[in-house]
N, C-alpha and C positions, 0 to 999 in steps of 0.2 A: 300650580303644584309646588310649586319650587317656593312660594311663601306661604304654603301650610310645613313642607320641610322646615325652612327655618324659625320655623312657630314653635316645631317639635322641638328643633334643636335646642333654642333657646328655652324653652319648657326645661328642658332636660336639666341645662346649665342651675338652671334656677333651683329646681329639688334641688339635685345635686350640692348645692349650697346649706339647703335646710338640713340634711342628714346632720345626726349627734355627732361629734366630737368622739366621742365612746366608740363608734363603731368603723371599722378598717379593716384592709382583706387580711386580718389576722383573726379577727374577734367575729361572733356572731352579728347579727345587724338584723334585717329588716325586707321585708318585699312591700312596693308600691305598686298600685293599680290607681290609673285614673279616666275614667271613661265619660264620653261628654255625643250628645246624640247618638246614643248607642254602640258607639267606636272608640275602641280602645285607642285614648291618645298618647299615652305613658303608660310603661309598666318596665319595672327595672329592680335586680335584686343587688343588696348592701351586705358584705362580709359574708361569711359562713351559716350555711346551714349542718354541715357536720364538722368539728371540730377535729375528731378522731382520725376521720377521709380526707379532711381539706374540701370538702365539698361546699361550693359559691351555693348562697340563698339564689332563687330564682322561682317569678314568677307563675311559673306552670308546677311548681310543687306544691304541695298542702301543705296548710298550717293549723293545728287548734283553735277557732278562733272563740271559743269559752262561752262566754255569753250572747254572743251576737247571735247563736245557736237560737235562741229564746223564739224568736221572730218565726225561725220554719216551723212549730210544733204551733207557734199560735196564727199562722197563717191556714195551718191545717184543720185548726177548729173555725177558723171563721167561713171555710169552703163546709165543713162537716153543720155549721148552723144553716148556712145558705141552705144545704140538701135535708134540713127536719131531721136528721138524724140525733142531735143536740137542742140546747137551745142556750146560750152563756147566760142566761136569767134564771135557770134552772137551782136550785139544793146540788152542790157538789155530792152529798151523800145520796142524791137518786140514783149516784151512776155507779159509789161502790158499797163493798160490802164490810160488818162490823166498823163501819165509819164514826165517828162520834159528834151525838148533835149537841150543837152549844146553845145557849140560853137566846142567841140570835143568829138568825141563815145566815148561810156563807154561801155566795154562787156562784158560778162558777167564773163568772164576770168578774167578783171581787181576786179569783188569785189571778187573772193576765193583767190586772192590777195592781199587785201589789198594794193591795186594801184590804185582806181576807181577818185579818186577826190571829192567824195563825202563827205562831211558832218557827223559827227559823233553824233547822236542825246542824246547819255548818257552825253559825255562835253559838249553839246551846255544845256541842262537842270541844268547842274551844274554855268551854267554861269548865266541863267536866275531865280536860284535861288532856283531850286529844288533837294529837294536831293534824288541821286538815292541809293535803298537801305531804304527808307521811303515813298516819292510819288511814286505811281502806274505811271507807262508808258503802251502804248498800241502799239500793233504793226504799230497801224493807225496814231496815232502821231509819232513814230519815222520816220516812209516813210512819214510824211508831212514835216520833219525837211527837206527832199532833195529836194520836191517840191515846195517847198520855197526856196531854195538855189540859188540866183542868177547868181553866175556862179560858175566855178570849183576850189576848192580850189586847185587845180593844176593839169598840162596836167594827165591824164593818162598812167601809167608807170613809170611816172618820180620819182617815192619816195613812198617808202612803211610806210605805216601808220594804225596801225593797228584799224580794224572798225570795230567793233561787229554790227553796222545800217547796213552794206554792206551784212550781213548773215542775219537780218530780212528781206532784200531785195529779198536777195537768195532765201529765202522761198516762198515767194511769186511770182517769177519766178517762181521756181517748179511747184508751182499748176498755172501759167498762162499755161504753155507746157502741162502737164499733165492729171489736171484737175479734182487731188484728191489732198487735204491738204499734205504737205510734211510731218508731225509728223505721218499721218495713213499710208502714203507710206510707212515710214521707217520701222513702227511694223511691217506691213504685206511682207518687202520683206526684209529687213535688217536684224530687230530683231531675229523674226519668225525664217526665212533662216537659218541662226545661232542657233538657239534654245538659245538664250538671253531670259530667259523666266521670270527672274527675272528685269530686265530693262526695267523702267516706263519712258515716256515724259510726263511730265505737261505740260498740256495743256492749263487752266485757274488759275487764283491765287484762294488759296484755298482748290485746288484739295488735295483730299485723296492718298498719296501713301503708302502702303505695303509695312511692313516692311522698313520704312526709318527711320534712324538717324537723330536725331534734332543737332545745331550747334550750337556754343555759341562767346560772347565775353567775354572778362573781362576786369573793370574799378574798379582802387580805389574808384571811386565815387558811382558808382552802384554796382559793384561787379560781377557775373554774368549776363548778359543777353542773350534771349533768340532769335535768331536771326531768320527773318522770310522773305521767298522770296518775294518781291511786284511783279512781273512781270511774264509772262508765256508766250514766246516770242520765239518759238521753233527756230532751224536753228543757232540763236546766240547761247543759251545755252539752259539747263531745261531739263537736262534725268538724272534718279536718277539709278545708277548702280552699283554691287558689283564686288566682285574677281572674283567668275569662272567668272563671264560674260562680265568681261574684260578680263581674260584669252582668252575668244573663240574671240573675237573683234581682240587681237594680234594676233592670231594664223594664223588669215584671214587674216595676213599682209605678212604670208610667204606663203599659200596655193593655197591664189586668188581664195580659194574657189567659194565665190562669184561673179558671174560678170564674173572672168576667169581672166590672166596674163594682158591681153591688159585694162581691168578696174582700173584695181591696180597698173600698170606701169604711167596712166595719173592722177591716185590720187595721185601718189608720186614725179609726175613732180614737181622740185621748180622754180621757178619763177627764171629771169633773167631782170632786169630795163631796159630802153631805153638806159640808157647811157653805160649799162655793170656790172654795182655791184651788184653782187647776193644778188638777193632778201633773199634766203632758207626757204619762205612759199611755200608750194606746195595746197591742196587744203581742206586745214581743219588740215593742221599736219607739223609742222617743219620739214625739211631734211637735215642734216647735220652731222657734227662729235662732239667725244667725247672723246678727247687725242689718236687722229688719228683712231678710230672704229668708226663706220659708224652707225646714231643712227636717227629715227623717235621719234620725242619728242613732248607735247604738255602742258602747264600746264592749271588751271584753277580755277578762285574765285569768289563765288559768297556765298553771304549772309552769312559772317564766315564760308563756306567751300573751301577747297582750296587743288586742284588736283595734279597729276603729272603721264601721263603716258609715259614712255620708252622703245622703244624698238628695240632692235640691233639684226639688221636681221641676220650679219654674224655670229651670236651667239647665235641665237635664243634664247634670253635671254629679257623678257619685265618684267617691274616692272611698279604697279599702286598701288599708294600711295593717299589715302584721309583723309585730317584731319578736325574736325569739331570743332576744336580750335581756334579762330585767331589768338593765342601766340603759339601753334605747327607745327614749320615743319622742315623736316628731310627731306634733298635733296637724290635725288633719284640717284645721281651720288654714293653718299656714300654707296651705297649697288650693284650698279654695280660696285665700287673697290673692294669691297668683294671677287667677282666673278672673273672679267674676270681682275682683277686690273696687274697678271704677263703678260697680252696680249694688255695691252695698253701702250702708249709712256710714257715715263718718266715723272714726272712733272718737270718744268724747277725751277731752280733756277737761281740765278742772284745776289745774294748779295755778294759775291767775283766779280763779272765784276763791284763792284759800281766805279763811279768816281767822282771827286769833280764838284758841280754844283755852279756858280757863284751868289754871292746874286743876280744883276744883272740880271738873266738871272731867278733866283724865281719869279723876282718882274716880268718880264716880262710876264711869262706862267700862271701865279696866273690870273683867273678867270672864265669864263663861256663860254663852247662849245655846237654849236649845227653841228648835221649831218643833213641837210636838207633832203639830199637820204632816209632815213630809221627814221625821226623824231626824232633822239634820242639826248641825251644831258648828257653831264654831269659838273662837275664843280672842280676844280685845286685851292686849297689850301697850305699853309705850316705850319707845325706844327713843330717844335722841328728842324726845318734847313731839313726838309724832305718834299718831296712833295705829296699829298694824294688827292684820286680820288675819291671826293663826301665825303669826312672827313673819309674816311675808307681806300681803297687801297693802302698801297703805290709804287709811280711811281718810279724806280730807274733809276737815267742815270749810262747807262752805255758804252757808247760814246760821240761824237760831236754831239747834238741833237740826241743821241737816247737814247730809255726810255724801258723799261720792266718792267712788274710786276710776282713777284714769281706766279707757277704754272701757268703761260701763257705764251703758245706758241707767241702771238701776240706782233708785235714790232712796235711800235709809234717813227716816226720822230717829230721831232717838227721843224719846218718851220716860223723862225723871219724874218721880214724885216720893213720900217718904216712904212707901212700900214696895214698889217697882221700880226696877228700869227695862225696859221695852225698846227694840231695835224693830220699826216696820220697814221691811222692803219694800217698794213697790218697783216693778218692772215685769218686762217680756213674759214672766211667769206668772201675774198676778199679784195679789200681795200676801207675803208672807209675814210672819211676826212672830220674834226669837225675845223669850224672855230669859232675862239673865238669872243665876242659879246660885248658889251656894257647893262649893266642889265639897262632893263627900269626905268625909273624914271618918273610916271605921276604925270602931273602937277594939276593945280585945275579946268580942263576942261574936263580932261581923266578920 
């Protein structure tokens, strides 16, 4: 007993260490959970959760955890396919009504994917000029953003994009099958089930939650402020949750408690594209690895709160991480080094494989990648004769076209010819391939 004490202790010592700089018993901060064989082995809260009170962040209080949200509403269709009442292979529009049909199905499979082709109603309001985060959205307007949508912003399958409109969607499916609101389903058969007793869904802007943490920003110009949800939009986001009750959430992820093995096998399906590049969304929750351990990941931010929960089945080892800072956060990878850091793969190094790279061959790769598959981008700069990935990473060659960056397994060709240039990744996620672009230039018509 007395050296699992001193396990804890020194656990303790060690977080304690990773907390941001940003955060002290003046300033808002953060709550840690970290549970391993079912037992809470760590949980401890960092600075303020109310500003105004002086009220210490802790543990047993709720937090918004945004996105992470995702997982309960698609945990509840994959119990609602298990019972026939659904089926995720289904036409979205069998379940609602005035829905709009595009020149190709959309199923219901493709939105807990993030493949649907739909329309994303948060950027398209950012475009027309509202900002989200200050204007109110409603659930009724985001699902008009897609019934407006003239055709598909691309086939179905082809490229994963991530949609928080496609999970307002979701919900509403729920209850077209169903025939009770998806946020009363989840308490009465999710939460409840669980004895999650501390775990609120906002349901309207406004709402009263218990015992919740308030979040913050900070600007030189204003200094604190006090950040506050607009929207209450279940399915996308909006359950306010603590430690144990994230504890009992992960622990459903090895017991199957709920639902039973065949529920929890189809919620942790990850997606696989038309063309073959793993998607690794499964249905509400990332599936993939984490220096070769096998890890259910999801992060999440909303209204200066900003999530992270993980958890590694081989290890039965999950950590959830909430900070109500915008300037604090503390990756959740750095406290699973703690742990299981002598049972994961090396971190790589690469800076002895460097080789000389040709000015030449700078000027060529120097500018802006997109992955059409997976929406992602990033951008190839030189600083100092070295080449940097978004002005931060750098890319080292360390062959004929080929590139690595320290502590990554993933190895990038780079691909010149007099038409292209082409960056393939390959790693833990497959292979991806980012072709370089030309940055728009509008004229005085655009």
């Amino acid at each position: 007993a007395c050296n699992n004490f001193d396990q804890r202790l020194n656990l303790e010592y060690e977080i304690d260490e990773l907390i941001p700089e940003a955060v002290n018993d003046t300033t808002p901060g953060m709550i840690v959970g970290v549970v391993q064989n079912g037992e809470i082995i760590f949980q401890k809260g960092y600075g303020l959760a109310n500003l105004t009170y002086d009220i210490p962040n802790n543990p047993e209080m709720v937090y918004n955890i945004g996105s992470v949200a995702k997982q309960f509403l698609g945990y509840a269709i994959a119990m609602q396919h298990a019972e026939g009442t659904l089926n995720i292979d289904d036409p979205v529009s069998d379940y609602l009504e005035d829905w709009p049909e595009f020149e190709e199905t959309v199923t219901i499979r493709n939105l807990l994917n993030h493949s649907s082709g739909y329309r994303e109603a948060y950027t398209m309001s950012n475009l027309a000029g509202r900002e989200i985060g200050i204007d109110r959205m409603s659930a009724e307007e985001a699902m008009e953003v897609v019934r407006r949508q003239p055709k598909l912003e691309f086939s179905p399958d082809s490229r994963y994009t991530y949609n928080s409109t496609a999970w307002v969607i979701l919900a509403e499916v729920f209850e077209g099958a169903t025939g009770e609101p998806a946020a009363y389903w989840v308490e009465e058969n999710i939460l409840a089930a669980l004895e999650m007793n501390d775990t609120q869904i906002e349901t309207h802007v406004g709402q009263v939650i218990e015992n919740a943490a308030e979040s913050y920003s900070y600007s030189d110009e204003l200094g604190y402020t006090n950040q506050k949800s607009n929207r209450a939009i279940f399915g996308a986001a909006d359950i306010f949750m603590n430690v144990p009750d994230a504890v009992k959430w992960m622990t459903n992820m090895k017991t199957a408690e709920l639902g039973g093995q065949e529920v929890l096998d189809l919620f942790l399906e990850p997606n696989e594209l038309s063309n073959g590049i793993f998607n690794g969304y499964a249905m509400g929750i990332n599936v993939g690895e984490y220096r070769g351990l096998r890890r259910y990941r999801h992060t999440g931010g909303h209204a200066a709160f900003g999530t992270q929960l993980s958890y590694y089945p081989d290890h039965d080892l999950g950590i959830f991480i909430v900070s109500n800072f915008s300037r604090a956060w503390l990756p959740s990878e750095s406290i699973a080094e703690l742990i299981l850091g002598d049972q994961m793969e090396p971190v790589a190094g690469y800076e002895d494989e460097r080789v000389e790279l040709s000015d030449e061959m700078q000027s060529q790769l120097t500018g802006r990648y997109i992955n059409q598959d997976r929406n992602d981008m990033f951008v190839i700069s030189v600083e100092d004769g070295k080449l940097l990935a978004d002005g931060q990473v750098e890319i080292i060659p360390t062959g004929d076209g080929v590139f690595r960056m320290n502590g990554s397994a993933t190895r990038y060709d780079m691909e010149i010819n007099d038409e292209s240039v082409r960056v393939i990744a390959s790693g833990s996620n497959g292979i991806q391939i980012f072709e370089k672009v030309d940055e728009w230039q509008p004229g005085e018509a655009d």
